[in-house]
N, CA, C and O of each residue as an XYZ file, in Angstrom:
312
protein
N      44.414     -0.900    274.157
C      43.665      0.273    273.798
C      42.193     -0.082    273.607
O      41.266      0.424    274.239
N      42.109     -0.865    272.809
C      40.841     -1.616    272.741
C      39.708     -1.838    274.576
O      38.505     -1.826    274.835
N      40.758     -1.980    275.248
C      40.492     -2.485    276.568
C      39.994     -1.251    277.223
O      39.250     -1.271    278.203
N      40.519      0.037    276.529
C      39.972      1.134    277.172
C      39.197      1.895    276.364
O      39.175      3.110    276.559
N      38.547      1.404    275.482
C      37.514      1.872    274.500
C      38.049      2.706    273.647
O      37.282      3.523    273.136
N      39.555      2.733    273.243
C      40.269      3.704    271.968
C      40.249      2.493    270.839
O      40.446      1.281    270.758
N      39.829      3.793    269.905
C      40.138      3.030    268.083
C      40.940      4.010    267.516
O      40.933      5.234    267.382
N      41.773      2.868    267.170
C      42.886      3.251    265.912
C      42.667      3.401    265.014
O      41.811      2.531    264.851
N      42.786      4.047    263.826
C      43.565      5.638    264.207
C      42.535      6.697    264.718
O      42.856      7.870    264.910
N      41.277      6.207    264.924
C      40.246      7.347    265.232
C      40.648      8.259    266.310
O      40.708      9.488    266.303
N      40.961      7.252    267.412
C      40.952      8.008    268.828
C      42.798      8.255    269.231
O      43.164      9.073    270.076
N      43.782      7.353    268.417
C      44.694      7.651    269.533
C      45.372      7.037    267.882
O      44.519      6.448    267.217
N      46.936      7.150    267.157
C      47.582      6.855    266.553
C      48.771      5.892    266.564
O      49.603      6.436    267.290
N      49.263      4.735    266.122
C      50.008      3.890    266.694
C      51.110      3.617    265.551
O      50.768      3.398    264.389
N      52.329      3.642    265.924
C      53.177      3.377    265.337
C      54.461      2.327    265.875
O      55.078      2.294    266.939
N      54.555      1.475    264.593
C      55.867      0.725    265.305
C      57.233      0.701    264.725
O      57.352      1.392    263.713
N      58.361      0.029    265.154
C      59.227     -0.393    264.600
C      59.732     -1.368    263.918
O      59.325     -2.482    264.247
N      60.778     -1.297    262.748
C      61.379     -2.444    262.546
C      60.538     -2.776    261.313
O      61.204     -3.003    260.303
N      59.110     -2.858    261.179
C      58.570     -3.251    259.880
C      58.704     -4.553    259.565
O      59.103     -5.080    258.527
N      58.146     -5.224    261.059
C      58.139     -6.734    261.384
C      57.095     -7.491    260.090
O      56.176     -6.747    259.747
N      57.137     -8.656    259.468
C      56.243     -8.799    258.852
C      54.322     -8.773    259.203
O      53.210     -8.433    258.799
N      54.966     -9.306    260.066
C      53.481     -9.262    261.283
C      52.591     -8.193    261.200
O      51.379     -8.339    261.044
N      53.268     -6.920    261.318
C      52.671     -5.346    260.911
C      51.094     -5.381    260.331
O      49.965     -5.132    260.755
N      51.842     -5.927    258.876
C      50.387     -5.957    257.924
C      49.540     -6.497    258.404
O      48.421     -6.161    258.014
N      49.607     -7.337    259.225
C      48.297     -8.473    259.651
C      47.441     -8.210    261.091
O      46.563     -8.913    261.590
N      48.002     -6.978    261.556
C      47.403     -6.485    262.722
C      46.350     -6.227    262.351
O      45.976     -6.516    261.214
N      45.379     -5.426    263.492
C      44.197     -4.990    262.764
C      44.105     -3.927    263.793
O      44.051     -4.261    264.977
N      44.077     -2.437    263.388
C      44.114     -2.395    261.598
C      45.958     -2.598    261.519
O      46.785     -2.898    262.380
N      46.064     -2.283    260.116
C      47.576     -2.665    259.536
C      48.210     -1.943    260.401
O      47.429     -1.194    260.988
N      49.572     -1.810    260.827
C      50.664     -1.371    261.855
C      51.307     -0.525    261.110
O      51.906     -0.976    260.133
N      51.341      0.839    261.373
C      52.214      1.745    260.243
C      53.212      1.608    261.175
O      53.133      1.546    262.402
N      54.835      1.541    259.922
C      55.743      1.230    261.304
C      57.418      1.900    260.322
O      57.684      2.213    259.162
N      57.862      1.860    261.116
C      59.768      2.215    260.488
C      60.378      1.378    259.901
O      60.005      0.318    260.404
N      60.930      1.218    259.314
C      61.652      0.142    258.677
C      63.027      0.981    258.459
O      63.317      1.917    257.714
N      64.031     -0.051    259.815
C      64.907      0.182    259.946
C      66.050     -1.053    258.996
O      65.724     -2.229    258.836
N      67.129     -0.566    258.566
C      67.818     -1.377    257.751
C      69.285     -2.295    258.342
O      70.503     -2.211    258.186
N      68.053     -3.424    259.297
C      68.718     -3.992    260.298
C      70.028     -5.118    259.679
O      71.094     -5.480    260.177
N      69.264     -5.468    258.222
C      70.979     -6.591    258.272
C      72.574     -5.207    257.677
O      73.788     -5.336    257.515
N      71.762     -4.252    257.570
C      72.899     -2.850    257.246
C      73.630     -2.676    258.451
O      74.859     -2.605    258.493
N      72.536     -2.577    259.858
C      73.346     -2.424    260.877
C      74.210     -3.249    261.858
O      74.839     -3.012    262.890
N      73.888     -4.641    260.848
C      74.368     -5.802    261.939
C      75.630     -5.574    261.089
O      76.683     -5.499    261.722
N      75.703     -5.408    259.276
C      76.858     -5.256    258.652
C      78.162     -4.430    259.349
O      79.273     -4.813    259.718
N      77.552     -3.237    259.352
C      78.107     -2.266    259.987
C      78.643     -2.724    261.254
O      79.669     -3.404    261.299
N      78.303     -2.545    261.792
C      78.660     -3.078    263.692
C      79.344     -4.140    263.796
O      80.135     -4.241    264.734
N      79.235     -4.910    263.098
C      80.429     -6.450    262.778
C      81.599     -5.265    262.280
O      82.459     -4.997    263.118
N      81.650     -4.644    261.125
C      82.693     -4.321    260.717
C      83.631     -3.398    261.663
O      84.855     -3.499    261.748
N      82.563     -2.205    262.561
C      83.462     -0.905    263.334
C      83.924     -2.181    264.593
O      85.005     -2.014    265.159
N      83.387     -2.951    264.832
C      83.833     -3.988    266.063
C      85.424     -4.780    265.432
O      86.399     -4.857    266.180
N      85.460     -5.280    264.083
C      86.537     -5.394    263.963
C      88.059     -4.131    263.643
O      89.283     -4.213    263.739
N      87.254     -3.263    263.316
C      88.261     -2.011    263.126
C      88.580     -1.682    264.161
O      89.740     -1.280    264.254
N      87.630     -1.695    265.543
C      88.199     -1.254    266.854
C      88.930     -2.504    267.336
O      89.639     -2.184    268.291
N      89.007     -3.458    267.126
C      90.334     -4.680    267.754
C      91.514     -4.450    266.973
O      92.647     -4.383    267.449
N      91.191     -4.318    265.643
C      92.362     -3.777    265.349
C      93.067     -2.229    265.144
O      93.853     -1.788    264.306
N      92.293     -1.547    266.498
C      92.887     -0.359    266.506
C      93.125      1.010    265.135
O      93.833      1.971    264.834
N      91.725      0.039    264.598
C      91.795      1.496    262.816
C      90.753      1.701    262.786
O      90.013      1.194    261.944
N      90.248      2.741    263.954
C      89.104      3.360    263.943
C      88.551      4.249    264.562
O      88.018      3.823    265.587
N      88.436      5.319    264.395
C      87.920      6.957    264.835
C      86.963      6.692    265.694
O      86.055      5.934    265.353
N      86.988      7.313    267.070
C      85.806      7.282    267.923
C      85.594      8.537    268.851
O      86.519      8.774    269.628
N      84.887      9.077    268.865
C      83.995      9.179    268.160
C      83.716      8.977    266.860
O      84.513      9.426    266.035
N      82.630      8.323    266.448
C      82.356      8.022    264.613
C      80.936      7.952    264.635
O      80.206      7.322    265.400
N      80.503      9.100    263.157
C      79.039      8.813    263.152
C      78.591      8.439    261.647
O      78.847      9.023    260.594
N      77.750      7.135    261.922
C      77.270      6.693    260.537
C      75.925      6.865    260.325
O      75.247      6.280    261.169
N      75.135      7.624    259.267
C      73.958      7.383    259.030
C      73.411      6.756    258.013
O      73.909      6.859    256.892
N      72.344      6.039    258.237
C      71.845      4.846    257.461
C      70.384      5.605    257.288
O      70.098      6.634    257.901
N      69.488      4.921    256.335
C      68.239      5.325    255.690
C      67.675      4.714    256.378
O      68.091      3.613    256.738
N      66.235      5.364    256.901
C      65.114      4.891    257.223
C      63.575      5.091    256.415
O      63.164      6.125    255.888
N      63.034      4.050    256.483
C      61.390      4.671    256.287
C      60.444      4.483    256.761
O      60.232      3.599    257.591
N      59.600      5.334    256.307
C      57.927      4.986    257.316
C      56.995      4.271    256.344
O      56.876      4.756    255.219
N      56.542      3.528    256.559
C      55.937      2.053    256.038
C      54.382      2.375    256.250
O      53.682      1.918    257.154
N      53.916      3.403    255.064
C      51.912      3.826    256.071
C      51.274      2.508    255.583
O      51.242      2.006    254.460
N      50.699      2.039    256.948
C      49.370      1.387    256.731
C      48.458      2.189    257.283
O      48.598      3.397    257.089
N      47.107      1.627    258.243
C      46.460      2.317    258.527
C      46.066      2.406    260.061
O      44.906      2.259    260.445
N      47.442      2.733    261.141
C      46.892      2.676    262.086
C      47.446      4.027    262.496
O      48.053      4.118    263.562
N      47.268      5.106    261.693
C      48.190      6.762    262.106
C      46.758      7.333    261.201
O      46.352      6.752    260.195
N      46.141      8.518    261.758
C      45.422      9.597    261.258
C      45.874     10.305    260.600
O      46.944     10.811    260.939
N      45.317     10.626    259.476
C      45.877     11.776    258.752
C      45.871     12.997    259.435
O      45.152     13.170    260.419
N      46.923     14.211    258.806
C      46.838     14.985    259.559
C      46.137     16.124    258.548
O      46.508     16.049    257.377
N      45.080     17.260    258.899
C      44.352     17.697    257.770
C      44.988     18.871    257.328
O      44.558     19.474    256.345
């Protein structure tokens, strides 16, 4: 972006995932999701063993919490 003369958050808004530690240290800071990845590795180990052993509903829907992590690379909105 830089390469095409956009500034964050002035000209264009950037958001990431995961809520890598790295985030903070971008420039500017990386507003990003923070997904609750050792929840989903929990999870997915567990429906993987319920489906070998045949005790488990499928279709199946699980929802897990997410959040948005503001630093400062998203514009406010007025």
């Amino acid at each position: 972006m830089r390469a095409l003369g956009l500034r964050v958050p002035e000209d264009i808004s950037v958001i990431g995932m995961n809520n890598l530690p790295q985030a903070e240290f971008a420039t500017p800071p990386l507003t990003t999701v923070h997904l609750p990845v050792q929840e989903i590795g929990t999870l997915a180990l567990e429906l993987l063993q319920d489906m070998i052993a045949g005790s488990v509903e499928i279709p199946r829907r699980i929802e897990l919490a997410c959040a948005i992590v503001e630093r400062q690379s998203v514009a406010r909105i007025a």
